[in-house]
Each structure stands twice: as C-alpha cells, then as structure tokens.
N, CA, C and O atoms as CSV, one atom per row, in Angstrom:
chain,resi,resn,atom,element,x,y,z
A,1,UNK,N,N,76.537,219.173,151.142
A,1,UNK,CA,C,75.890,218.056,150.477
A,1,UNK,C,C,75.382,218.533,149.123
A,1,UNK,O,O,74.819,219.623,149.020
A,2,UNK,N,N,75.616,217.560,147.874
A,2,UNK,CA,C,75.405,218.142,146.835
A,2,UNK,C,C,73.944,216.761,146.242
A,2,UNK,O,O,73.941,215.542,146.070
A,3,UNK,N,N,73.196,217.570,146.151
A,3,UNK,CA,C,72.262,216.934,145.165
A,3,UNK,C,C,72.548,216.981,144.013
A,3,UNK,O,O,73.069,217.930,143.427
A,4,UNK,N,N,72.068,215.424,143.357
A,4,UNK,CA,C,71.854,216.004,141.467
A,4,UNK,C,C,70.822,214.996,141.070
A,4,UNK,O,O,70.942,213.847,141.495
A,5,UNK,N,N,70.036,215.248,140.463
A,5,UNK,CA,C,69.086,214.386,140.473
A,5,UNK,C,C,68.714,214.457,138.642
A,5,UNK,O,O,69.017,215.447,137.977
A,6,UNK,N,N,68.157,213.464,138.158
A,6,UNK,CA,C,68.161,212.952,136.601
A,6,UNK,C,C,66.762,213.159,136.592
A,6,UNK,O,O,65.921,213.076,137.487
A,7,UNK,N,N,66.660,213.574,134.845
A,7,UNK,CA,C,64.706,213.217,134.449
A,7,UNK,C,C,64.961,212.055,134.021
A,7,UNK,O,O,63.920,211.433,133.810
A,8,UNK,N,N,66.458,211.127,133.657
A,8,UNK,CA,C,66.051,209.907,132.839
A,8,UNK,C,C,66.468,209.236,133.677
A,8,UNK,O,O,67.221,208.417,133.151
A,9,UNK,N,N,66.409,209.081,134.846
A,9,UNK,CA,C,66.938,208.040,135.704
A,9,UNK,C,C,65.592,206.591,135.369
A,9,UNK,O,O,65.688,205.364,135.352
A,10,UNK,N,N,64.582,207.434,135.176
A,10,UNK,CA,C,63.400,206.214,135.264
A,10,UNK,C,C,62.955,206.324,137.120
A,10,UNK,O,O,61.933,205.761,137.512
A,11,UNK,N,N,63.682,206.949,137.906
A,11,UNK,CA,C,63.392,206.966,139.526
A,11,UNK,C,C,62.493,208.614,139.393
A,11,UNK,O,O,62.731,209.666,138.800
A,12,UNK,N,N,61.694,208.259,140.042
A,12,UNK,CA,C,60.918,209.805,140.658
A,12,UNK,C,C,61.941,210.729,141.288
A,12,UNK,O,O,62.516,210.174,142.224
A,13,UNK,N,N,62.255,211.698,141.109
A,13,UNK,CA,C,62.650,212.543,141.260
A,13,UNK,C,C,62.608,213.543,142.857
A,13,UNK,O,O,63.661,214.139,143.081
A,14,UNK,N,N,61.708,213.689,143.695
A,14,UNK,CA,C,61.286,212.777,145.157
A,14,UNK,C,C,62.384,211.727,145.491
A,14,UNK,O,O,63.231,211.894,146.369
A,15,UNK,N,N,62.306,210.885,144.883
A,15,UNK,CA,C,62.929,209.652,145.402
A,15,UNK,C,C,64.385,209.366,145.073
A,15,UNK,O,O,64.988,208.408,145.557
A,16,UNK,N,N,65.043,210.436,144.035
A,16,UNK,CA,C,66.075,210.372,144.228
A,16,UNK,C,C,66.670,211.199,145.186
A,16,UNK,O,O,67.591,210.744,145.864
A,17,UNK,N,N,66.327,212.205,145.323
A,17,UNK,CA,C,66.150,213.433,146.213
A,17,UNK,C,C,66.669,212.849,147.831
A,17,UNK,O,O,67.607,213.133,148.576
A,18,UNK,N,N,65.365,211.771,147.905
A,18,UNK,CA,C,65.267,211.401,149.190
A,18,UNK,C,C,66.780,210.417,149.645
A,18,UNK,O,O,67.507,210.554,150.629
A,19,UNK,N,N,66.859,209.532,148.622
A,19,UNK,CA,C,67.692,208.555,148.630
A,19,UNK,C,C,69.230,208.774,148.748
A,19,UNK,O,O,70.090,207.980,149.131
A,20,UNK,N,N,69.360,210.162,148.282
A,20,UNK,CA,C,70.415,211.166,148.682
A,20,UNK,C,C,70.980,211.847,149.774
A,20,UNK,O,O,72.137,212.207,149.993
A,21,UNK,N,N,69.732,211.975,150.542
A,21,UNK,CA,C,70.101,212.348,151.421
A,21,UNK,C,C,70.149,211.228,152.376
A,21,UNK,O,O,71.305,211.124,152.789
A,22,UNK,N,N,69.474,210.468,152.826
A,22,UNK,CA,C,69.243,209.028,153.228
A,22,UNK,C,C,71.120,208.535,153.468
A,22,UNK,O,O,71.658,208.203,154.524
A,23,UNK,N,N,71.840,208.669,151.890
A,23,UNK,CA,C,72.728,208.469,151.889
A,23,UNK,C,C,74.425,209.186,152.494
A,23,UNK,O,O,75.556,208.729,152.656
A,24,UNK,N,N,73.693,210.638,152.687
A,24,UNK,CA,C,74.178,211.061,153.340
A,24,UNK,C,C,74.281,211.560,154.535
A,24,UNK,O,O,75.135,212.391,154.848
A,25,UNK,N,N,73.403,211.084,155.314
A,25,UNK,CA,C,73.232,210.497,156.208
A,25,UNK,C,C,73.800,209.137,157.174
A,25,UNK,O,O,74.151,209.005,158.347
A,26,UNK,N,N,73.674,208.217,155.964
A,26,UNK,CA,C,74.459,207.219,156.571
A,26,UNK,C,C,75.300,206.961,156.548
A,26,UNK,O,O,75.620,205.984,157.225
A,27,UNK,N,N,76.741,207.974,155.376
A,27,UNK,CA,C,77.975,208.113,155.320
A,27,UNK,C,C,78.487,209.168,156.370
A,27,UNK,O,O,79.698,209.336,156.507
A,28,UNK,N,N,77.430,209.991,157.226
A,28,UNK,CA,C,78.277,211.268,157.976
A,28,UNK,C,C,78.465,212.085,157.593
A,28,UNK,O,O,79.055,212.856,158.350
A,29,UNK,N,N,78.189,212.558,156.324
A,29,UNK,CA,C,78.520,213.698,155.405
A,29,UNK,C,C,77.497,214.643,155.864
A,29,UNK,O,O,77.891,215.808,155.930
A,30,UNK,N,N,75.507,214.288,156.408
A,30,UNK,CA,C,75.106,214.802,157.325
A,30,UNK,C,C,75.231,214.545,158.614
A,30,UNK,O,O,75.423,213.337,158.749
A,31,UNK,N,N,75.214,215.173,159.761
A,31,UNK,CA,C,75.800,214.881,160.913
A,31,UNK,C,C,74.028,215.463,161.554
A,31,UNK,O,O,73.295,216.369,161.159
A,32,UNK,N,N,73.838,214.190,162.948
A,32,UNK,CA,C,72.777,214.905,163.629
A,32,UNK,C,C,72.639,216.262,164.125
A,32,UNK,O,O,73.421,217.073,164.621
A,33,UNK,N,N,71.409,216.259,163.839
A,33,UNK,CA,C,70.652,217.721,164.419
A,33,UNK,C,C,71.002,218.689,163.058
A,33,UNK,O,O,70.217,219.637,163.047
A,34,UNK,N,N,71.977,218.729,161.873
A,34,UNK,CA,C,72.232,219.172,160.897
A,34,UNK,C,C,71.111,219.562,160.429
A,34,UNK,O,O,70.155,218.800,160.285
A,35,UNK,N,N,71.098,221.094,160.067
A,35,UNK,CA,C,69.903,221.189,159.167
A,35,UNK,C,C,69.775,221.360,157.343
A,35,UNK,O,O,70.530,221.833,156.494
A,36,UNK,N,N,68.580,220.787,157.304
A,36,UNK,CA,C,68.515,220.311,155.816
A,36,UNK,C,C,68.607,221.702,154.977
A,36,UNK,O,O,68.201,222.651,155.648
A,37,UNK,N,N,68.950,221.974,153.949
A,37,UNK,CA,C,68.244,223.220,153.086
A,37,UNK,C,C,67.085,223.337,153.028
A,37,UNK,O,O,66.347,222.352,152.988
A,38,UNK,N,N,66.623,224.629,153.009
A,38,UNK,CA,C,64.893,224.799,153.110
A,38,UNK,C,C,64.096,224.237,151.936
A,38,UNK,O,O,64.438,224.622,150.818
A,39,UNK,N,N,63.239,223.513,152.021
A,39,UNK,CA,C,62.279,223.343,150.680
A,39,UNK,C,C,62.338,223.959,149.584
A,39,UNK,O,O,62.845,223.618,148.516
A,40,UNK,N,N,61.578,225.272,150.003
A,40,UNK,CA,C,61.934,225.846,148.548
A,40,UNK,C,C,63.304,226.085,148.410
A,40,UNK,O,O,63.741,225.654,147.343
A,41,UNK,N,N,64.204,226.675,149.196
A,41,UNK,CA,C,65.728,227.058,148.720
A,41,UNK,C,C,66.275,225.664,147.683
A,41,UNK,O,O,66.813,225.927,146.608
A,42,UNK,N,N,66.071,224.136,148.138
A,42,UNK,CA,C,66.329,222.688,147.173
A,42,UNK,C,C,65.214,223.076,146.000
A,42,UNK,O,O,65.795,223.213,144.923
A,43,UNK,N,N,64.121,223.240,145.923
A,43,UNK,CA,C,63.951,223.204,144.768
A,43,UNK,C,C,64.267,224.264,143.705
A,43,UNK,O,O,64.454,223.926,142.536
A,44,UNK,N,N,64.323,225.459,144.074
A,44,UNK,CA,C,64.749,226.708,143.723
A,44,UNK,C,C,66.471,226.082,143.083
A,44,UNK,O,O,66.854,226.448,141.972
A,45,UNK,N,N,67.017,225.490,143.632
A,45,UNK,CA,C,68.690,225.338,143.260
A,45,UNK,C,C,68.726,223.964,142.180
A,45,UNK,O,O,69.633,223.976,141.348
A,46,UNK,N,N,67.575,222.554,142.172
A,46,UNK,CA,C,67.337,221.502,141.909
A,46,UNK,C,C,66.645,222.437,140.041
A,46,UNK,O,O,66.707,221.945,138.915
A,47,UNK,N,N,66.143,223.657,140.405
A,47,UNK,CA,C,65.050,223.663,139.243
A,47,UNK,C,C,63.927,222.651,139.016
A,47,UNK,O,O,63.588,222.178,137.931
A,48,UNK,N,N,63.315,222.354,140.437
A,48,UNK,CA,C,62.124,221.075,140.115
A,48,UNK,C,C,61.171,222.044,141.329
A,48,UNK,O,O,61.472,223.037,141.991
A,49,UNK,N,N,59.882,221.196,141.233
A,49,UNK,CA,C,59.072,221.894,141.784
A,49,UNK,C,C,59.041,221.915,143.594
A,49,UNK,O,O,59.738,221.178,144.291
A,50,UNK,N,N,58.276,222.715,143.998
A,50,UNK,CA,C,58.596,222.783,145.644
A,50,UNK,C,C,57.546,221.236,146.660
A,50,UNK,O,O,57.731,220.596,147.695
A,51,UNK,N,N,56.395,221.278,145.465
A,51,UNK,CA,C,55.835,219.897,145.700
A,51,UNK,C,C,56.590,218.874,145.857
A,51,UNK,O,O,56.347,218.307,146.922
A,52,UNK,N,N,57.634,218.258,145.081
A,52,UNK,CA,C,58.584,217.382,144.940
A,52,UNK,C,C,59.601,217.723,145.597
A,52,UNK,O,O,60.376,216.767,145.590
A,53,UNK,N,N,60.092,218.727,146.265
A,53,UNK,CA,C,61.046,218.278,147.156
A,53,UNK,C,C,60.076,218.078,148.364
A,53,UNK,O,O,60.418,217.377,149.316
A,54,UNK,N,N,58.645,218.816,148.305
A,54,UNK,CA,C,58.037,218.958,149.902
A,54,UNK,C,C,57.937,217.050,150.217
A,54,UNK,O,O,58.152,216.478,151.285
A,55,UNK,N,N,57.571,216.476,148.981
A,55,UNK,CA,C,57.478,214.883,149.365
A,55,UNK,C,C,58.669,214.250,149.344
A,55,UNK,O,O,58.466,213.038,149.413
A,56,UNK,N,N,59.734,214.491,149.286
A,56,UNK,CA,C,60.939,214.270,149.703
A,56,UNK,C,C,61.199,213.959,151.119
A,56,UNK,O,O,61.300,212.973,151.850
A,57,UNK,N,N,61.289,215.827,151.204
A,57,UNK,CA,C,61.033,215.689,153.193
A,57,UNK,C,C,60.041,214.967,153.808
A,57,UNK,O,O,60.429,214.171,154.663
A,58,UNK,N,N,58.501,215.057,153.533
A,58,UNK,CA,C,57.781,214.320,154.287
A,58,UNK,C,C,58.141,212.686,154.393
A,58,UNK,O,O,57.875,211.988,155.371
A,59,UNK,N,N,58.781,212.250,153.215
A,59,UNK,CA,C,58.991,210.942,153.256
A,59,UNK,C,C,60.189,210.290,154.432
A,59,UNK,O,O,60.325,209.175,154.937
A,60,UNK,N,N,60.942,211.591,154.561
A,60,UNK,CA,C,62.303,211.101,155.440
A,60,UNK,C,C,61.649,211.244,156.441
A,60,UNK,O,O,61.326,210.222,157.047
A,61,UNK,N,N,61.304,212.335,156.870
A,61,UNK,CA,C,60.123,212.429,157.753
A,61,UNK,C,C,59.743,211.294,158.639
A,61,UNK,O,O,60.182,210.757,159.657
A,62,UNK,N,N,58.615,211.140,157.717
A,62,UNK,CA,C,57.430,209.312,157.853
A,62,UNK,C,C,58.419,208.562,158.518
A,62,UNK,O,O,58.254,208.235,159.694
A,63,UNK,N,N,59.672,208.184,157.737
A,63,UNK,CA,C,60.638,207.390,157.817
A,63,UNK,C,C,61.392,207.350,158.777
A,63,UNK,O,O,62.036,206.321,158.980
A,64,UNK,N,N,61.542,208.735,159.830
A,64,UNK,CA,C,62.354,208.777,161.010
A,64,UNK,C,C,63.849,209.336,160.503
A,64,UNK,O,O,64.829,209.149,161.224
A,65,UNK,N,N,63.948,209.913,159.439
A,65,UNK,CA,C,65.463,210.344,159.355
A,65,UNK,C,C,65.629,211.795,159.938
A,65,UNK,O,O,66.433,212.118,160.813
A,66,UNK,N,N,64.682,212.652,159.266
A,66,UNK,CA,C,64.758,214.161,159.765
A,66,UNK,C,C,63.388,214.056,160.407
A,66,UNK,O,O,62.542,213.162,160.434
A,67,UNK,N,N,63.483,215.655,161.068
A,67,UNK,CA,C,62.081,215.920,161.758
A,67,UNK,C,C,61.683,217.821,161.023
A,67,UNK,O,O,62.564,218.377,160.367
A,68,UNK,N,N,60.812,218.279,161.188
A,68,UNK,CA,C,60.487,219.398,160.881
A,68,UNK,C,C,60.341,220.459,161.869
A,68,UNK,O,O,59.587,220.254,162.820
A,69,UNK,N,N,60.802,221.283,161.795
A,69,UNK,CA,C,60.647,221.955,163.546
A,69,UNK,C,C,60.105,223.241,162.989
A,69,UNK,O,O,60.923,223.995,162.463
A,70,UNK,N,N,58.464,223.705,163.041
A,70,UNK,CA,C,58.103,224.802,162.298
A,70,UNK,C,C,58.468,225.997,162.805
A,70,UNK,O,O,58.596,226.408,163.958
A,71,UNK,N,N,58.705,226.788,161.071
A,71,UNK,CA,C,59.289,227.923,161.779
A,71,UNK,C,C,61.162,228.279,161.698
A,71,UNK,O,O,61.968,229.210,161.701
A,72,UNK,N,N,61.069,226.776,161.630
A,72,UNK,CA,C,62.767,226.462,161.874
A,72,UNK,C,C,63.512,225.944,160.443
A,72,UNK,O,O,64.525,226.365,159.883
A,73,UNK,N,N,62.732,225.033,160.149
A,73,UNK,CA,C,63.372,224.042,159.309
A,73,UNK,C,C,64.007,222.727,159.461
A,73,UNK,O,O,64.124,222.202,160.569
A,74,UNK,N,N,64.430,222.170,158.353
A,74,UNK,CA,C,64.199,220.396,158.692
A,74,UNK,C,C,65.775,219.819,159.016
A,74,UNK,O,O,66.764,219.847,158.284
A,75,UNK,N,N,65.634,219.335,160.273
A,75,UNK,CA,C,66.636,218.563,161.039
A,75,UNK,C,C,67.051,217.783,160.950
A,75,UNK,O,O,66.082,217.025,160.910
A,76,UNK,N,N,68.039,217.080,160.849
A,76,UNK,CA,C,68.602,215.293,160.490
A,76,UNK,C,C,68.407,214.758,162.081
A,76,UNK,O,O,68.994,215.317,163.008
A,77,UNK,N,N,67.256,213.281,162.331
A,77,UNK,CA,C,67.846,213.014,163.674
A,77,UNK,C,C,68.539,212.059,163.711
A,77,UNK,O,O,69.079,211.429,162.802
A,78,UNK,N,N,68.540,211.822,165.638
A,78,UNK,CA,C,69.602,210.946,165.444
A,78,UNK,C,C,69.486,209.357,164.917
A,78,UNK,O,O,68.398,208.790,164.814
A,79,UNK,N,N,70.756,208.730,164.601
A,79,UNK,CA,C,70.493,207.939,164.028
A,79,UNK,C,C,70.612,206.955,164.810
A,79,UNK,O,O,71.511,206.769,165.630
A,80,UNK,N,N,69.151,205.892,164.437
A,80,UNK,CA,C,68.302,204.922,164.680
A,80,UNK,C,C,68.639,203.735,164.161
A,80,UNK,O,O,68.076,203.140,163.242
A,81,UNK,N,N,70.153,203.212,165.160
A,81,UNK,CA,C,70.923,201.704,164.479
A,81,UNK,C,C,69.591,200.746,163.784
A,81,UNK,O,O,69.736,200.194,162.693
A,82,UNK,N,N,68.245,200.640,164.616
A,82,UNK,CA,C,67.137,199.630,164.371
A,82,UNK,C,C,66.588,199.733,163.223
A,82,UNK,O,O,66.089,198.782,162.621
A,83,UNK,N,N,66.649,201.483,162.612
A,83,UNK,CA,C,65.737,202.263,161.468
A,83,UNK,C,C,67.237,201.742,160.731
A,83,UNK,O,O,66.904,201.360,159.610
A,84,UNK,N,N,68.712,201.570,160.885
A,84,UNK,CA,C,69.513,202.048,159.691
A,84,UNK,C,C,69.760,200.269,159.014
A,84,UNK,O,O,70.277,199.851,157.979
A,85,UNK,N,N,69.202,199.695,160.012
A,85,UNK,CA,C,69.278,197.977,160.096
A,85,UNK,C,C,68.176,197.637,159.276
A,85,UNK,O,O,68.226,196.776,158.398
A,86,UNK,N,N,67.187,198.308,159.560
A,86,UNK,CA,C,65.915,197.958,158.660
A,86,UNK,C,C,66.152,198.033,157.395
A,86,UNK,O,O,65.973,197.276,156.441
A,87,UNK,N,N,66.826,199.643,157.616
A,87,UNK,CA,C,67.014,200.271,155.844
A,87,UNK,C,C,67.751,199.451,155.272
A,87,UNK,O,O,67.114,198.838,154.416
A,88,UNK,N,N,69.188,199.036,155.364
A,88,UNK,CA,C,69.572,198.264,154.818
A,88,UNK,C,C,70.001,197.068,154.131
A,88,UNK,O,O,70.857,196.751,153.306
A,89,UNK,N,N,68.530,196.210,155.178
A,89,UNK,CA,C,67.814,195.177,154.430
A,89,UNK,C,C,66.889,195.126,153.842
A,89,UNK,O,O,66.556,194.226,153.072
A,90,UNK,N,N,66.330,196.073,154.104
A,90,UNK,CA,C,65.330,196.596,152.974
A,90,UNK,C,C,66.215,196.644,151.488
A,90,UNK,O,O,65.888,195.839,150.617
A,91,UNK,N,N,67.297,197.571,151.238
A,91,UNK,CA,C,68.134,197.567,150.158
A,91,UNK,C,C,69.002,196.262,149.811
A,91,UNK,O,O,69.775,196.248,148.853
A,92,UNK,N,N,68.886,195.591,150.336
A,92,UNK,CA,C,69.715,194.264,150.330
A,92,UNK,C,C,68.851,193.422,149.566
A,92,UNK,O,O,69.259,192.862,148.548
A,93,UNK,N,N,67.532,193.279,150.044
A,93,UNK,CA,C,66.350,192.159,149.798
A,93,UNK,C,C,65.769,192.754,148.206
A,93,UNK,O,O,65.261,191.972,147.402
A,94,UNK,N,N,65.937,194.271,147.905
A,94,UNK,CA,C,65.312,194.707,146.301
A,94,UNK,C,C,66.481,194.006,145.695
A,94,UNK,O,O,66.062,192.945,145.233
A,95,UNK,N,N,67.822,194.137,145.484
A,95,UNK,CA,C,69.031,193.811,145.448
A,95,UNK,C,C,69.160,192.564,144.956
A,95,UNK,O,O,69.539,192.241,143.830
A,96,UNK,N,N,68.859,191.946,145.766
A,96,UNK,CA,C,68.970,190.283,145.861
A,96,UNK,C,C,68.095,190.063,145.137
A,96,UNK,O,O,68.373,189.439,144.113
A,97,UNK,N,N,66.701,190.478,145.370
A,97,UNK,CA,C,65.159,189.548,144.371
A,97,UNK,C,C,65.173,190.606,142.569
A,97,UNK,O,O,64.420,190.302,141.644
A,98,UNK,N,N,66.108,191.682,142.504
A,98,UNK,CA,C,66.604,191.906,140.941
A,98,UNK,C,C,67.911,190.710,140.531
A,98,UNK,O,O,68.065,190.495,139.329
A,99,UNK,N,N,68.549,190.182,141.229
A,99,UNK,CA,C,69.514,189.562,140.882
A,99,UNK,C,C,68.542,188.107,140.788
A,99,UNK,O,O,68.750,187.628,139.673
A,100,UNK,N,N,67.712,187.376,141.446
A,100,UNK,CA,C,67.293,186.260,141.891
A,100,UNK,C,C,66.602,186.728,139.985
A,100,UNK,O,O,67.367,186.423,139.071
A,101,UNK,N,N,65.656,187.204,139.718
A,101,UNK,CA,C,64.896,187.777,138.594
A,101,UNK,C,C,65.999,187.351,136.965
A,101,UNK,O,O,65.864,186.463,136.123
A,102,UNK,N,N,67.095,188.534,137.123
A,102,UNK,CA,C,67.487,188.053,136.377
A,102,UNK,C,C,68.580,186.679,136.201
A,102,UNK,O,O,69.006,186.507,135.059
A,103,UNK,N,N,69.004,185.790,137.189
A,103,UNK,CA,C,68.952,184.848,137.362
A,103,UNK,C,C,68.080,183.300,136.856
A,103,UNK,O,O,68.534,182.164,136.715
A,104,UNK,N,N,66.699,183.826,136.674
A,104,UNK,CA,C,66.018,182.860,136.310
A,104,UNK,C,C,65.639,182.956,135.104
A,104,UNK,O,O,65.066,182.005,134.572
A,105,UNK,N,N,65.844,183.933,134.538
A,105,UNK,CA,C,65.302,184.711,133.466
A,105,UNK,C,C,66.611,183.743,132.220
A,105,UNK,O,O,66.359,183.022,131.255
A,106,UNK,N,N,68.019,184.181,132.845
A,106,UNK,CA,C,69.049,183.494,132.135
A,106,UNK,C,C,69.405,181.673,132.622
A,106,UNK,O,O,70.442,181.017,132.521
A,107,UNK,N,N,68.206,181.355,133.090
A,107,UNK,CA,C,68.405,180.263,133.853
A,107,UNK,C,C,69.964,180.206,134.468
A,107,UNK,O,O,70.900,179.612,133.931
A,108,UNK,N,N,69.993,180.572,135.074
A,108,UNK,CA,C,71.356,180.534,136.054
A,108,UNK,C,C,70.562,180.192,137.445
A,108,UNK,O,O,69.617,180.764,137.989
A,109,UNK,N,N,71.375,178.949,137.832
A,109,UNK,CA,C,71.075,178.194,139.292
A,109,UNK,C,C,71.261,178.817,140.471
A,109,UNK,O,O,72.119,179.605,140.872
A,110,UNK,N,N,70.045,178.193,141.087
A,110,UNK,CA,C,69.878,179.236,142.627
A,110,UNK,C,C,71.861,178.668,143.117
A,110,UNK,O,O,72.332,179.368,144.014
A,111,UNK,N,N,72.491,177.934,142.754
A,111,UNK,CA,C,73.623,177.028,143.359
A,111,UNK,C,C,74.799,177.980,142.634
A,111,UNK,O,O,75.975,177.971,142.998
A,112,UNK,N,N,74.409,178.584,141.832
A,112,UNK,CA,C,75.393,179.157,140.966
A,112,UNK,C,C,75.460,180.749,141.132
A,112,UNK,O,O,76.420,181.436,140.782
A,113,UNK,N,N,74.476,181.145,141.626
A,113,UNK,CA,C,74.270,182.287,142.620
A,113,UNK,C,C,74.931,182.195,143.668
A,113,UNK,O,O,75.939,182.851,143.932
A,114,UNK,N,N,74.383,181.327,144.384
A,114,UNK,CA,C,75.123,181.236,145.749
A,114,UNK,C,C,76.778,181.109,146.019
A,114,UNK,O,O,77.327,181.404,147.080
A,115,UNK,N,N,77.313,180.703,145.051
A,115,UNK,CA,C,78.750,180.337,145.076
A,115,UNK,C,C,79.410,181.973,144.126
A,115,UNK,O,O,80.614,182.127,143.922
A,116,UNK,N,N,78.445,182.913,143.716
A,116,UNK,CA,C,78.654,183.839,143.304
A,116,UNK,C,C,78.675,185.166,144.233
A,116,UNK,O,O,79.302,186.222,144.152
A,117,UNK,N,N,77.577,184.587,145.288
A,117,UNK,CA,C,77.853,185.492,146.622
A,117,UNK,C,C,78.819,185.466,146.820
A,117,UNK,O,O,79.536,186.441,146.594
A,118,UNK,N,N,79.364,184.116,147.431
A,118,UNK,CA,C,80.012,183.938,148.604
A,118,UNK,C,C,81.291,184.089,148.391
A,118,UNK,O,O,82.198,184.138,149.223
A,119,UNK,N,N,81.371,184.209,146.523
A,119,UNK,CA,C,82.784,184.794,145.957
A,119,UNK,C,C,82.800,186.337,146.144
A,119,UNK,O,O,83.752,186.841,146.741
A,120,UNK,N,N,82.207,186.793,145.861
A,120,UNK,CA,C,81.749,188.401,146.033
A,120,UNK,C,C,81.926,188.782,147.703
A,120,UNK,O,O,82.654,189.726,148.008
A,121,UNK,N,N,81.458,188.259,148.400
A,121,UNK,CA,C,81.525,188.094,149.997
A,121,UNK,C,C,83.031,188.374,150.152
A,121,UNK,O,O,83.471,189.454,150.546
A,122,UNK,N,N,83.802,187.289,149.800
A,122,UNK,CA,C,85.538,186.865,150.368
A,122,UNK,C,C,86.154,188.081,149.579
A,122,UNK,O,O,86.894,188.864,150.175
A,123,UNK,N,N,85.894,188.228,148.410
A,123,UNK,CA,C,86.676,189.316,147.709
A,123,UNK,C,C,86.702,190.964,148.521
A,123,UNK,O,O,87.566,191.759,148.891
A,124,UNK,N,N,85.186,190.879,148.515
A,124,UNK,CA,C,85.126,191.957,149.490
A,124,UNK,C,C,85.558,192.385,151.071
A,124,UNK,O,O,85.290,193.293,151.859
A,125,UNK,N,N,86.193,191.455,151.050
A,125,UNK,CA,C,86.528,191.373,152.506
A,125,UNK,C,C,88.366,191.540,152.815
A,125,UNK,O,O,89.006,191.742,153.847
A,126,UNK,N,N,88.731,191.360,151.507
A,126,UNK,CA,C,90.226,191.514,151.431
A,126,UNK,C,C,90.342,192.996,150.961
A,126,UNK,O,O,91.411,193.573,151.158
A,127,UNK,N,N,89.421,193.580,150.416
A,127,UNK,CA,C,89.996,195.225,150.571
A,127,UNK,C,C,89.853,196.514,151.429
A,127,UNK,O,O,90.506,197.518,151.147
C-alpha cells in the first residue's frame, strides 16, 4: 500500500492519511488482520510528524477499521458490511449536498439534477 499525501490538498494531512487507507481497505488491497506500518516507520517514510500519523490511526481506530494490539502493532479488522454501509453514505450524502450547493448557487433545478442522476446512474451501469 502506497501512501502520498499533499500540503496543498486543502485536506489535513491525518485525514488524507486516514482516507487512504480506509480506501484500501475497502478495495482489498488491505486484507483482514493485515498489519498496518508502524507509526513512526509512516511518518518517518511520509516525512510528516508521528503526531499526525498517531491521529490517523486513532481515528480508524474510533471508527472500527483497525485495532491496536500493544506491543504488536496496528491491525486491519474485519470488515463491518454495517460500518462499510454507513461509510458509504456518509460519502454519498457530502457528495450529493456539494453538488445540491453548487446547484443552487448556478440556479440549476432540484428537476434538472435529478434527471442528471439518473443519467449518470444508467450510464454507469452499462460499463
């Protein structure tokens, strides 16, 4: 698994961190019980501080993705269809209310959205 993480993303750096792995995770690229790179060894290779990756982990953590096993180092668990269902309406709903935003902003109709899904929907479904 390769991290790369931006100072100009405008995203915390933590949080891209996290969102990375998150992601690899939910592609299989980490596999359960997999263990993470050590804290310092990610920040040591990232060149960012060991604080910022340590809130990285704690956040996946909090979150139910990995666990910490002291002594050991940090584990991917298993994955939690209810936690990966959440997550991804969680990412769906920021998604949608940036699109709804700039939508109103260009006055473009909630009707003109919707027929923009549901084109986006069918297209996506033929490849």
């Amino acid at each position: 698994m390769k991290i790369v993480v931006s100072n100009r993303s405008g995203v915390p750096i933590y949080e891209q961190i996290k969102e990375q792995i998150k992601a690899a995770i939910f592609s299989g690229e980490l596999s359960e019980d997999e263990m993470l790179p050590s804290i310092r060894g990610l920040a040591r290779d990232l060149k960012i501080s060991v604080i910022t990756t340590t809130r990285a982990y704690a956040d996946l953590e909090q979150e139910g993705f990995i666990t910490n096993v002291q002594g050991k180092g940090c584990f991917v668990l298993p994955r939690n269809s209810e936690l990966a269902r959440e997550n991804a309406l969680h990412k769906i709903e920021s998604n949608l209310s940036a699109a709804i935003v700039t939508a109103k902003a260009e006055e473009i109709s909630k009707k003109e959205v919707a027929e923009l899904l549901e084109m986006l929907w069918e297209d996506s479904h033929h490849e």
